[in-house]
C-alpha positions, 0 to 999 in steps of 0.5 A, a space after each residue: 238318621 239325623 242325631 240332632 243331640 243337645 250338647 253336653 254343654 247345653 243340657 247334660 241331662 237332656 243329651 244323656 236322656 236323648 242319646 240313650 234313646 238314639 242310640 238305641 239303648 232303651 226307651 220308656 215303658 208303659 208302666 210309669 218308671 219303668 223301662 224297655 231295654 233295647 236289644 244294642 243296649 241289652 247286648 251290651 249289658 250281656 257284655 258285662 254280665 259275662 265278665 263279672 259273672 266270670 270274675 265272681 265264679 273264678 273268686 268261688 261263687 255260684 249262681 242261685 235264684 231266689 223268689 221275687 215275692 217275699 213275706 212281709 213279715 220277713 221285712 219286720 225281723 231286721 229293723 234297720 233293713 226295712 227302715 232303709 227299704 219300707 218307702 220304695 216296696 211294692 206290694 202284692 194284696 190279691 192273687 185273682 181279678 175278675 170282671 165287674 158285675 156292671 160291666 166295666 171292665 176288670 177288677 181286683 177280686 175282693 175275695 182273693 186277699 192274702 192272708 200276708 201281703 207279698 213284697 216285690 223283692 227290693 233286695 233279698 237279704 230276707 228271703 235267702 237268710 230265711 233259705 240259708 237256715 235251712 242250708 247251714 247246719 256245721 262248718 262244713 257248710 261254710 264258707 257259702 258263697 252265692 249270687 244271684 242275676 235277678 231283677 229288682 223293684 224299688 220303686 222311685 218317684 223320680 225316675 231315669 233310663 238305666 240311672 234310677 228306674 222302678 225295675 232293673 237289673 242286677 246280680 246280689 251277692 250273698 255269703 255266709 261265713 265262720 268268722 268276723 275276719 273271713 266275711 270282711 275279707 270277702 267284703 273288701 275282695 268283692 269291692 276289689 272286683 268291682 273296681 277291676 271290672 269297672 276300670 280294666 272293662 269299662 275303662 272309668 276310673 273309681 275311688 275305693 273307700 268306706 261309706 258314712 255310717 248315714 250312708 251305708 246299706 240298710 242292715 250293714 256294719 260297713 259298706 264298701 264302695 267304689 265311686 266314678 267321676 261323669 264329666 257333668 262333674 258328678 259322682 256316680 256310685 258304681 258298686 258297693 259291697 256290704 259287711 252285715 255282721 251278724 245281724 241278718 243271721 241273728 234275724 232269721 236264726 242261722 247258726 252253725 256247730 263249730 269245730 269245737 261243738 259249739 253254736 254260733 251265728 255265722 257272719 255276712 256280706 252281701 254285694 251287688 252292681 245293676 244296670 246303672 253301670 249302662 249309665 255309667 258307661 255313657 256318661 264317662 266317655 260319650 261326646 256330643 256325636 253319640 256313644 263312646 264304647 270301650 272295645 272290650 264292651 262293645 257288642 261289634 269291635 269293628 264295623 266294615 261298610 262297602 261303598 259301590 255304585 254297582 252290583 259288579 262293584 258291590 261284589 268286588 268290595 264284598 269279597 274283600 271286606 269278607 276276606 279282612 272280616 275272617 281275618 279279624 275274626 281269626 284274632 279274635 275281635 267281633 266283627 260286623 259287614 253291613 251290606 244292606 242296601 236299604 241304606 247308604 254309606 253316609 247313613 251307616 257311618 253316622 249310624 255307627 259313629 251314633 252307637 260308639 262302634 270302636 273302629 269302622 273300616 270303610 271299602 270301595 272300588 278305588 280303596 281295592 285299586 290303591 290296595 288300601 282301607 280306610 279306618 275310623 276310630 270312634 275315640 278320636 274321631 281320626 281317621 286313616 289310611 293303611 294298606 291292606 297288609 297292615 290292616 288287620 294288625 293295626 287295627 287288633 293293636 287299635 283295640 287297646 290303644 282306644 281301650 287305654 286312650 279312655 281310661 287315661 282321658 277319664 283319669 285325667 278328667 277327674 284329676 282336673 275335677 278334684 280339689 282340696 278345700 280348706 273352709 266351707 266357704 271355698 268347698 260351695 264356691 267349687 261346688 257351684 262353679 266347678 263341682 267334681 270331687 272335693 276333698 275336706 275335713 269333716 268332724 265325723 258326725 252325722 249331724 255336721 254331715 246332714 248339714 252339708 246336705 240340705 244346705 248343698 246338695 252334696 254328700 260324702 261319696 266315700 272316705 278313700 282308701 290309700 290316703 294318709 291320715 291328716 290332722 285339721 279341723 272340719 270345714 263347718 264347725 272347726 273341731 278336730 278331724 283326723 282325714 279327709 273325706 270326699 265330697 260330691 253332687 251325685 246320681 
């Protein structure tokens, strides 16, 4: 169970890439960009669905499913929608394979075309505003509000475990309603959520803001979105919540009788996070001895190993690490005794300490002599000795200190990587030597900021909400700007 992880300092990416792979999260498929999720790191992405899935039904939404397959000819009624997703679609031609007549092997069969090429859904904007004609007739109807767990292709050339990967998988919010107002609020609400579930369960800080016209999503008016700072100094876009207007309900004819009688196309938004907030999670808090989870995430909360040299040992220790198990189980907290014999104590804690258990309790014989356990927190890499009696109590309070412990080191981090710039010169010079986020004034065009681009690498993670409007002139070209914006390397 040697780790033998590169350092962060070293190769961050190369560490990322191994300890997602040692850790047992997931592991490269056989099909190119694609990836085998592992059951510790799907068990931890069940963590997430749960909650956000509770966070959505309690703000009115249902789960559907929707067709993977879309028509192309769907695609080809929303033009700014399949400008933004024409180069990453799959596409299915034939339904049927065959054997070759020389004996070659399998073969498509070239009588089995389609009569119109499938999609392998990328997004589903198309198929479910094709479906919600059929739903929306009157007011009555509306608001509609729907999400979807599915699975995505989108297919990459350059790929990553959970970053960026030819399929993952995410849930897609999709909503209907009356009127401009109302499908803004539920827009800027989603994006709310989010950044709820992203701080108070990931324990990652996020910037809430607006993105740049050039960066919104294919076919929106507006993109909200939140952004999260990883320690290599790049930004990562953890979600984004997108106001459609009326363009996808004018695409596929969706409208609806008023109260008044009168037809009107409704109003969307669409919304939507993936396992990309697994890669987020690791490179937020991981440290050079593996995975960092937060205890609200993290499958087992506390792990307990026995330490005996005998089978009268064994069954002493056992008995009391069941008794502390039951106890901490009563409180709520997911609990795990590894009493395998396969391996020894050394090899569980480095095992443990590797997948980012929050607490581990160790016991043996001269512990149950002493009345006492010993506890390891994996945040801190601290350990302690506490009496029994104390032990279940101060390990429950341990689950928010380490919650809270996270959050604070990750706010702090990102405060230490933002800095304001005042001309072009200073903004590369950060970029290069400190990166992060950088706060400069932009003239607010599309061309200054594609600029910025090409010649850095850098783009506009968003423009903040909650910061006063401040009057200079764009760090590129001088000419007037209103605020500033936030600037970033990103994933």
């Amino acid at each position: 169970m040697a780790k033998n992880l590169t350092t962060r300092g070293e190769d961050y990416s190369k560490w990322y890439n191994e300890l997602v792979i040692q850790a047992d999260l997931a592991e490269n498929s056989g099909v190119r960009g694609c990836m085998v999720i592992k059951p510790y790191g799907y068990a931890i992405w069940e963590k997430m669905q749960a909650e956000l899935d509770r966070m959505f039904k309690e703000t009115g939404h249902q789960n559907a499913y929707f067709p993977i397959f879309i028509p192309k000819s769907y695609f080809s009624k929303e033009a700014s929608h399949v400008d933004g997703f024409a180069k990453e679609c799959a596409v299915v031609t034939h339904y049927r394979l065959k054997n070759a007549e020389d004996g070659s092997g399998i073969i498509v069969d070239p009588e089995a075309k389609l009569e119109e090429e499938l999609i392998v859904r990328p997004t589903s904007e198309t198929i479910i505003w094709d479906t919600y004609r059929k739903w929306i007739q009157s007011y009555r109807d509306l608001p509609l509000l729907i999400n979807q767990w599915a699975n995505v292709v989108r297919w990459e050339m350059r790929t990553r475990l959970f970053l960026r990967t030819a399929e993952f998988l995410w849930q897609e919010g999709h909503t209907a309603h009356a009127t401009e107002a109302e499908a803004i609020v539920e827009a800027e609400q989603m994006m709310h959520v989010y950044a709820d579930f992203v701080e108070n369960y990931m324990a990652v800080p996020v910037i809430k803001g607006t993105k740049t016209e050039s960066e919104r999503f294919a076919g929106a008016l507006e993109t909200y979105c939140i952004e999260a700072l990883m320690q290599d100094g790049k930004a990562l876009q953890a979600g984004t919540s997108h106001f459609l207007g009326q363009n996808f309900a004018k695409a596929f004819d969706v409208k609806f009788a008023a109260k008044d009688g009168k037809q009107d196309y409704v109003w969307a938004t669409s919304w939507g996070v993936s396992t990309r907030l697994m890669g987020a999670l690791v490179m937020t808090h991981s440290d050079d001895n593996g995975l960092v989870l937060p205890p609200k995430l993290a499958p087992d909360q506390v792990v307990i190993v026995p330490i005996y040299r005998s089978d009268e040992q064994f069954d002493a220790v056992s008995e009391a690490a069941k008794e502390i198990q039951k106890e901490l189980r009563a409180k709520g907290l997911r609990v795990k005794f590894d009493n395998r014999d396969t391996q020894k104590p050394g090899w569980k804690f480095n095992q443990y300490e590797l997948q980012g258990v929050p607490v581990r309790i160790a016991i043996g014989p001269k512990d149950l002599e002493n009345g006492t356990f010993e506890v390891a927190r994996r945040d801190t890499l601290e350990k302690e000795v506490m009496a029994k009696n104390e032990v279940v109590d101060k390990v429950v309070a341990l689950m928010d200190e380490i919650q809270e412990n996270l959050y604070s080191r990750a706010v702090n981090h990102r405060t230490e990587h933002t800095t304001e710039v005042s001309n072009y010169d200073e903004f590369k010079d950060v970029l290069e030597s400190k990166g992060g986020f950088i706060s400069a004034h932009w003239d607010g065009t599309s061309e200054t900021e594609e600029q910025i681009k090409n010649e850095t690498k850098a783009t506009i993670r968003c423009i903040p909400f909650g910061v006063d409007k401040e009057e200079g002139s764009c760090m590129v070209t001088g000419k007037p700007s209103a605020r500033r914006v936030l600037f970033a390397k990103a994933y």
